[in-house]
MDTraj code that builds the backbone (N, CA, C; nanometers):
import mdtraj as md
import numpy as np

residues = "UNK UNK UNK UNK UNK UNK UNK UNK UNK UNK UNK UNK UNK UNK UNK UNK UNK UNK UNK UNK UNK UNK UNK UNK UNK UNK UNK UNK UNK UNK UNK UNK UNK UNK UNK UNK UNK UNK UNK UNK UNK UNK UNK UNK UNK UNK UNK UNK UNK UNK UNK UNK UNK UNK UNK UNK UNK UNK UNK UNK UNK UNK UNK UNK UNK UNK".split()
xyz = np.array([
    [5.1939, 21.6265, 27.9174],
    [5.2987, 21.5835, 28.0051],
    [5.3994, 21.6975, 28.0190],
    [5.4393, 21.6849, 28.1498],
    [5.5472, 21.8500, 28.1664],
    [5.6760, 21.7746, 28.1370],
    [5.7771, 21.8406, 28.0265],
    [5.9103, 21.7699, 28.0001],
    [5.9981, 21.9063, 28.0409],
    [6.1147, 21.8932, 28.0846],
    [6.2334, 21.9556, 28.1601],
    [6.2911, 21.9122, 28.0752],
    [6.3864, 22.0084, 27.9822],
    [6.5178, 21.9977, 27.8927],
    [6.5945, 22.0321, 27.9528],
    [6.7484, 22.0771, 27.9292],
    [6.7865, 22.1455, 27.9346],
    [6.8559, 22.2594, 27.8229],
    [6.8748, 22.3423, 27.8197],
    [6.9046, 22.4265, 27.7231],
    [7.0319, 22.4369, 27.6693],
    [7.1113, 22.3907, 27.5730],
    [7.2445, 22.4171, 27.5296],
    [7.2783, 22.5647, 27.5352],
    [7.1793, 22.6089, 27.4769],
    [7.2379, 22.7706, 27.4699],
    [7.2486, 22.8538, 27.6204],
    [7.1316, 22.8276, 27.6703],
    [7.1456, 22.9114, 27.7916],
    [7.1690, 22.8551, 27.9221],
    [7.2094, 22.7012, 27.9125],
    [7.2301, 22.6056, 28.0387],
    [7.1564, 22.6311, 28.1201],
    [7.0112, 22.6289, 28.1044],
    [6.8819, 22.6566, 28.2306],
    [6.7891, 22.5137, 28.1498],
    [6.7314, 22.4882, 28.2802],
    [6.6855, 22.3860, 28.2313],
    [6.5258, 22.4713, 28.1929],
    [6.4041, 22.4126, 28.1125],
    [6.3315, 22.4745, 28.0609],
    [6.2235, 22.3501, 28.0723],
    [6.1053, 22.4064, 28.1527],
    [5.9853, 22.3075, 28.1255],
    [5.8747, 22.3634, 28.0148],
    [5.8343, 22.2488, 27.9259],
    [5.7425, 22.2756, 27.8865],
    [5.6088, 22.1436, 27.9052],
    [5.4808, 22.2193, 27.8562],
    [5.3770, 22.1115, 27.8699],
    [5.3099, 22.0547, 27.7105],
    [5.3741, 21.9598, 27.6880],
    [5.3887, 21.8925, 27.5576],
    [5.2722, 21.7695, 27.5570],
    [5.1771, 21.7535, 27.4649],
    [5.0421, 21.6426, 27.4537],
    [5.0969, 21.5690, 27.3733],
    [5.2456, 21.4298, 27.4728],
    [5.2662, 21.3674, 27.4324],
    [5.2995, 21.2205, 27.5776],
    [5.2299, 21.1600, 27.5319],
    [5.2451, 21.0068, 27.6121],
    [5.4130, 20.9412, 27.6584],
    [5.4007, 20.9028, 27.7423],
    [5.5260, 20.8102, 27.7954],
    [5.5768, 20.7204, 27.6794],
    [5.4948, 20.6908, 27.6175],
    [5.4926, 20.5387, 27.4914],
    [5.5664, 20.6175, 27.3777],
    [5.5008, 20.7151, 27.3447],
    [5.5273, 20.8006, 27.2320],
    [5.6560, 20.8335, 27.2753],
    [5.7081, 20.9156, 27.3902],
    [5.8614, 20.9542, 27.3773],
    [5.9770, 20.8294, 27.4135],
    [5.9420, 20.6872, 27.4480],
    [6.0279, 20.5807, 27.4398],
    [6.0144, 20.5210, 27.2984],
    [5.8804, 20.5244, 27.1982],
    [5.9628, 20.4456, 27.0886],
    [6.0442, 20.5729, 27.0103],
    [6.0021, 20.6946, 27.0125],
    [6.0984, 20.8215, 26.9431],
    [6.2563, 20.7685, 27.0288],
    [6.2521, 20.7548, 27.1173],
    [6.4089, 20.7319, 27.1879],
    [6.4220, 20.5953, 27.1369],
    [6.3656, 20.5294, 27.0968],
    [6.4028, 20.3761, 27.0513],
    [6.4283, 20.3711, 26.9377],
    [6.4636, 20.4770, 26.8751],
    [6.4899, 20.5289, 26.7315],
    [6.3655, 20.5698, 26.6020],
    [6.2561, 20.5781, 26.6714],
    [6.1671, 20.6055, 26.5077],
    [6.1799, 20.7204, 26.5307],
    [6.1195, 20.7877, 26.3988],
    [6.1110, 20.9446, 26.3513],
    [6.0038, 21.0236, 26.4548],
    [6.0556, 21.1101, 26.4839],
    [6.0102, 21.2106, 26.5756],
    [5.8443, 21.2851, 26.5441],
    [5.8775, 21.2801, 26.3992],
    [5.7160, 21.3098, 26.2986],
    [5.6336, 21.2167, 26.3016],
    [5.6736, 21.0926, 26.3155],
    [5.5905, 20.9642, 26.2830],
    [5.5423, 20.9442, 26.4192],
    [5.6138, 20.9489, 26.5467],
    [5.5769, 20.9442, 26.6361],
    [5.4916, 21.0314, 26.6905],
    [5.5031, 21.1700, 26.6637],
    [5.4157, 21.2783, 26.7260],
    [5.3844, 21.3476, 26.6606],
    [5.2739, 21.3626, 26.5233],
    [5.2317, 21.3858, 26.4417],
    [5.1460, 21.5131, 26.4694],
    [5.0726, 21.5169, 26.5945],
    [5.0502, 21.6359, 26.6383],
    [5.1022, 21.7431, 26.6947],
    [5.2057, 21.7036, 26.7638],
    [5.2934, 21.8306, 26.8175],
    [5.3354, 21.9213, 26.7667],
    [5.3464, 22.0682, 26.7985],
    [5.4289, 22.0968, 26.6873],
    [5.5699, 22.1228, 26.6632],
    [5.6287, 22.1811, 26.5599],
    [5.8002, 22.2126, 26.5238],
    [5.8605, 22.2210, 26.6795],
    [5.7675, 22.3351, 26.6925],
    [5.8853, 22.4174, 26.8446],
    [5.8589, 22.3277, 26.9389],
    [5.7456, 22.2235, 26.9673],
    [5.7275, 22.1428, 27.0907],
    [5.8778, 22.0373, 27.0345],
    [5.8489, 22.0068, 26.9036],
    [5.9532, 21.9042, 26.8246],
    [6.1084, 21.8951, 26.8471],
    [6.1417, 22.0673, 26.8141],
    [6.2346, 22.1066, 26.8573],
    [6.3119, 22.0830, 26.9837],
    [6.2056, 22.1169, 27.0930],
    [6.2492, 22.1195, 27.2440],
    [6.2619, 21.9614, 27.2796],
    [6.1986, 21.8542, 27.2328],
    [6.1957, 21.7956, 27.2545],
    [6.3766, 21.6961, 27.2383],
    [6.4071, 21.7576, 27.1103],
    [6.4881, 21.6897, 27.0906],
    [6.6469, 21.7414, 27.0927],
    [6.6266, 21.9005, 27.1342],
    [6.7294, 21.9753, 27.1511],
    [6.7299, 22.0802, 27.2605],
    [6.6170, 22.0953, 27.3415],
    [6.5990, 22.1612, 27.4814],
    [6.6338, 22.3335, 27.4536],
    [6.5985, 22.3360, 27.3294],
    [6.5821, 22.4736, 27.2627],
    [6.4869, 22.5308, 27.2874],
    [6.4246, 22.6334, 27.3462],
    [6.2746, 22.6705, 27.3309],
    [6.2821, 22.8053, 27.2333],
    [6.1289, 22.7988, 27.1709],
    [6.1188, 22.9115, 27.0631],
    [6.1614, 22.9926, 27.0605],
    [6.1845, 23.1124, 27.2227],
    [6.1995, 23.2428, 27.2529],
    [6.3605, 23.2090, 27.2317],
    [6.4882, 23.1287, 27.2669],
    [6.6069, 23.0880, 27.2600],
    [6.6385, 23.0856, 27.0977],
    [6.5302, 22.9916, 27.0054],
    [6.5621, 22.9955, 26.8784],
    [6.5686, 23.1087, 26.8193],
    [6.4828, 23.1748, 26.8684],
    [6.4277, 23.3164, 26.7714],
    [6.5641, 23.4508, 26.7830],
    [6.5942, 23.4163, 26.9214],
    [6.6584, 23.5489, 26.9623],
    [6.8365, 23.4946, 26.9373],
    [6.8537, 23.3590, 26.9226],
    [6.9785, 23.3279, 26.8150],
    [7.0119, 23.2912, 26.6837],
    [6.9037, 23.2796, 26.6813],
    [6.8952, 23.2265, 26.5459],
    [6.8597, 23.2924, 26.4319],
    [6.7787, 23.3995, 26.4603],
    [6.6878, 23.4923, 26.3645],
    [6.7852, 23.5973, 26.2630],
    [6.7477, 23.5541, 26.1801],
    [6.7907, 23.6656, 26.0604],
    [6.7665, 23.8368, 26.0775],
    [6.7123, 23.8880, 26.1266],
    [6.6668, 23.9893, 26.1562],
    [6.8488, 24.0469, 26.2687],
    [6.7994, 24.1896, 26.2346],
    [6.9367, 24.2343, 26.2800],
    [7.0316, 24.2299, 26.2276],
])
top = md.Topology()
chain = top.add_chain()
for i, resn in enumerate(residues, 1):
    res = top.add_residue(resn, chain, resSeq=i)
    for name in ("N", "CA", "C"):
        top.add_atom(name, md.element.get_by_symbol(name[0]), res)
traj = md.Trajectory(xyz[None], top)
């Protein structure tokens, strides 16, 4: 499924293509755990999902390096 965040850090919105169901992202919004719900996805799909962060955004603010 293609999901559109938007990005806190860089205020662009950001699509990605995430192998996760309509069902799966309403009971995660209906409050269960994000792991329990999408057990396959991974961190950075996890991430975006729930903070419209994408990897290349995490890495290049976040990173220890430098």
């Amino acid at each position: 499924m293609q999901v559109t965040k938007l990005s806190p850090i860089s205020m662009k919105d950001h699509t990605r293509e995430i192998d996760v169901t309509q069902s799966q992202l309403d009971r995660w919004k209906a409050g269960e755990l994000i792991q329990n719900v999408m057990p396959s996805i991974s961190a950075d799909d996890r991430e975006f999902l729930m903070t419209g962060i994408t990897p290349e955004e995490w890495d290049a603010h976040f990173s220890d390096e430098g």
